[in-house]
N, C-alpha and C positions, 0 to 999 in steps of 0.2 A: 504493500500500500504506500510505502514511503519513497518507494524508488518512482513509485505513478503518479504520485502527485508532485514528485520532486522534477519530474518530466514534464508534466503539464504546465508547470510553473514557468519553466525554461521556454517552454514555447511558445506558452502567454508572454512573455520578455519579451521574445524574438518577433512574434507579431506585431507588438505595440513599438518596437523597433523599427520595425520595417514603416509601419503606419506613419509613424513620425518622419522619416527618410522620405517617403512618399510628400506628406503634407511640407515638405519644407523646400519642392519645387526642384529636386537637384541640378535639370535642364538650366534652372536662372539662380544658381549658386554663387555666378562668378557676376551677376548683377550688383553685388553688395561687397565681394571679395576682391573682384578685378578691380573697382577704384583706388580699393587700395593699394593694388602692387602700382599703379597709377601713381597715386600722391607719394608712396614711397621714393618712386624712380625717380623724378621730376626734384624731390626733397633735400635727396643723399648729394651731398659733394664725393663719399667715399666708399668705396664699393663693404669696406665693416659696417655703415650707415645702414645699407640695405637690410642686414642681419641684425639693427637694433632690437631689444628686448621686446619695446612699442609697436615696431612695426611688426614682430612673431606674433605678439598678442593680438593684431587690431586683425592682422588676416587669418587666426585662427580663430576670432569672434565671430568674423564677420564672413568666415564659409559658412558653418553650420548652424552657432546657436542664435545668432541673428536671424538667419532665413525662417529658424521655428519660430522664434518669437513674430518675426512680421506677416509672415503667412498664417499661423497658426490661429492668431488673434484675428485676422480679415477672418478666418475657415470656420470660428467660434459664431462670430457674428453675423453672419451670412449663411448660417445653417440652414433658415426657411430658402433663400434666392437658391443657395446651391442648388436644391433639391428638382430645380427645371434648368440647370446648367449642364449640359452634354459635355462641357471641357472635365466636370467630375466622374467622367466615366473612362476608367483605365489610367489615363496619364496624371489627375492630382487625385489625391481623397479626400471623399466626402465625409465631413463631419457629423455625425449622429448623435454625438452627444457623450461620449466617450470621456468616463473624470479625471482621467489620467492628464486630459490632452492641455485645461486650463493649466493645471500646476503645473506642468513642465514650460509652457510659455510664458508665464509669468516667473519660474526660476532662470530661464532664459534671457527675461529681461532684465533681473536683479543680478546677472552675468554682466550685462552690459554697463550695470550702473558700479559695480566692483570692477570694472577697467582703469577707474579714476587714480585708481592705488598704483596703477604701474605706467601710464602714459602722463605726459608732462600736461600743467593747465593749459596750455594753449588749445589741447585737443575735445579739454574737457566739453567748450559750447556746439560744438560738432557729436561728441556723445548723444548730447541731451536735445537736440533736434532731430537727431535719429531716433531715440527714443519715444518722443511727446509725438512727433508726427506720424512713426510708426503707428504707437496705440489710437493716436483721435483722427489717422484716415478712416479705422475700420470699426471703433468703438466708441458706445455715448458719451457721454452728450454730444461732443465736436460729430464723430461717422462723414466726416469730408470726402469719404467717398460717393456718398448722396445728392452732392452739392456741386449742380454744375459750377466749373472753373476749379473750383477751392479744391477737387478731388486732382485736376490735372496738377494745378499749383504747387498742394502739397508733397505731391511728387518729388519733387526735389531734394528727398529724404536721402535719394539713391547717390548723390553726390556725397554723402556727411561722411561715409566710411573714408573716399578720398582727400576730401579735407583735411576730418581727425587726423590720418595715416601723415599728410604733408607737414602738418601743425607738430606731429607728437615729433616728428627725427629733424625737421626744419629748424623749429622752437619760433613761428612766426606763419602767420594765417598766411594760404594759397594766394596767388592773384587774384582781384575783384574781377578780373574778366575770366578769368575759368570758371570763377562760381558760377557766374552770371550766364557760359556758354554749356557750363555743364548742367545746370538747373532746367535751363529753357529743353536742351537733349532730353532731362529725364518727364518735362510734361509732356513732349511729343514720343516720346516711349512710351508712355502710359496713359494717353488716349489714344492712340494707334492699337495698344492689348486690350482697349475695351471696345472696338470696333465689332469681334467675333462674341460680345456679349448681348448685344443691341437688343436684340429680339427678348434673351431672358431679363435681363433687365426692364425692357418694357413690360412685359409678361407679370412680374412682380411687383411694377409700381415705382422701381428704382428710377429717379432722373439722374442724369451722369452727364458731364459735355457732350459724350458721343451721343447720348438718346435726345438732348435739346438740338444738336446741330443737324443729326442723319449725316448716312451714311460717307453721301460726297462731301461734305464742308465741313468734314470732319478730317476725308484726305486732308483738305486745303489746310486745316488749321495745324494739324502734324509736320505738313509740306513748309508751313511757314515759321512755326517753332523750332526747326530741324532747320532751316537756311536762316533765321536770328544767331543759331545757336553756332553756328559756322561761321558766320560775321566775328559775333565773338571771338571764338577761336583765333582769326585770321587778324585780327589787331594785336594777338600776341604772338603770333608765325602764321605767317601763310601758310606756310603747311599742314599747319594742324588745321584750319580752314578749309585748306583742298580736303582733305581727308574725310571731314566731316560733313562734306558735301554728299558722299555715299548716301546720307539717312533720306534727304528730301528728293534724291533721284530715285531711289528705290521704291518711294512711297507714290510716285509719279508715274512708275510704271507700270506698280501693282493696282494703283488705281484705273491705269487704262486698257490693263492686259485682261486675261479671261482667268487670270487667278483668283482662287476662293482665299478672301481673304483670311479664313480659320485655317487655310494650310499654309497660308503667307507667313500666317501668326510665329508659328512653327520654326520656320526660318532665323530669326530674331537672335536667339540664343547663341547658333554659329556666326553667323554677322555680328552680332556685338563682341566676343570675345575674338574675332579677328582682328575687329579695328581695337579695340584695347591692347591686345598684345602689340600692334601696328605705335601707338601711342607709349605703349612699357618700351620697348626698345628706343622709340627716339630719347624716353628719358635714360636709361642705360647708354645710351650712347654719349650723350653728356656727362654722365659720372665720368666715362673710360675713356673721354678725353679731354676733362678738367673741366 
């Protein structure tokens, strides 16, 4: 009896394991981890920089237990919406109510707030914007996922890992124009992934940018956040401008090609960690030659 229940137990482990690994997106893992190898490269004068303590920490926060916390809380709250969302079937999980799933999200998040003990203050206001915008996109009272604009807006959450990461090995905040080109990138990143929601979100009563704008002015508004967000970029190198040009040509042409935009959706993932790697080496390039 002790050996089968000591079996059951493990497995129970292993499922609620897996479950977890599931609800924490792993496709858009390097969403929250790549800015950081980002802000670190860009930060480091010295290639020992790259291996500071801060920066071990902030990308090993900000692979796994960041992604539970931020998904996991949207997955909490949006238990009734999921339940007419087809993107819940196979590729994330649906949350049914499982007790396990709050307290590890919210020890997740007390993860994040115990980073303060090993990264320098400068990265601290980057924590805590991660943080607050995480929980009140997808929980009350704030739920600025509800709220046309304020849900794209909010977005901008997805830069604070690379921030933190530049602030904590720099010892001095990013450029005002990376904020400002990375921020504008992550609301047309994240009204672009509400595109293939449209329907169930309507369906449920949710308003989002994408369901006030429809379908096509909604390209537009992606296609224009994505080419500000390149301007940006391109005041502090043209190159990081060209580069950045990829986001509103490709939304240009999925707009006008016979692609379904929920397979387009899909895409995303290896496109973004291209041009991030694309962007890690220019700042590695800088370290390894002063």
């Amino acid at each position: 009896m002790t050996a089968n229940r000591t079996t059951s137990a493990a497995g129970g482990s292993l499922d609620r394991l897996a479950y977890l690994l599931t609800l924490s997106r792993p496709r858009f893992w390097l969403y929250l981890a790549g800015p950081v190898l980002v802000g670190v490269a860009y930060a480091a004068t010295t290639t020992d920089e790259l291996f500071a303590p801060a920066a071990v920490a902030l990308f090993a926060y900000f692979l796994l237990p960041a992604n539970v916390f931020l998904y996991g809380i949207n997955d909490v709250f949006d238990r009734e919406i999921d339940a007419e969302n087809p993107k819940k079937e196979g590729r994330e999980a649906r949350y049914e109510g499982q007790r396990f799933v709050p307290i590890v999200v919210a020890g997740c998040a007390l993860l994040g707030v115990a980073l303060v003990a090993v990264v320098p203050p400068a990265a601290w206001p980057w924590l805590a914007i991660f943080l607050v915008l995480g929980a009140a996109y997808s929980a009350p009272p704030a739920r600025f996922k509800t709220t046309p604009l304020l849900d794209s807006v909010s977005n901008g959450l997805y830069i604070a890992p690379g921030a933190a990461a530049y602030a904590a090995v720099a010892g001095s905040q990013p450029p005002a124009l990376a904020i400002v080109g990375g921020w504008l990138w992550a609301m047309g990143m994240h009204t672009f992934s509400a595109i293939p929601d449209l329907e169930p979100d309507r369906r449920a009563g949710i308003q989002t940018t994408a369901t006030v704008l429809g379908e096509s002015r909604t390209y537009a508004y992606c296609a224009g956040t994505w080419l500000a967000a390149a301007v940006a970029f391109a005041a502090l190198d043209l190159r990081l401008g060209a580069l950045m040009l990829v986001y509103p040509a490709l939304v240009a042409a999925i707009a006008t090609a016979s692609v379904g935009v929920s397979r387009a959706y899909w895409w995303f993932p290896a496109i973004n960690t291209v041009v991030g790697a694309a962007l890690t080496m220019g700042g590695l390039w800088g370290v390894a030659h002063g």
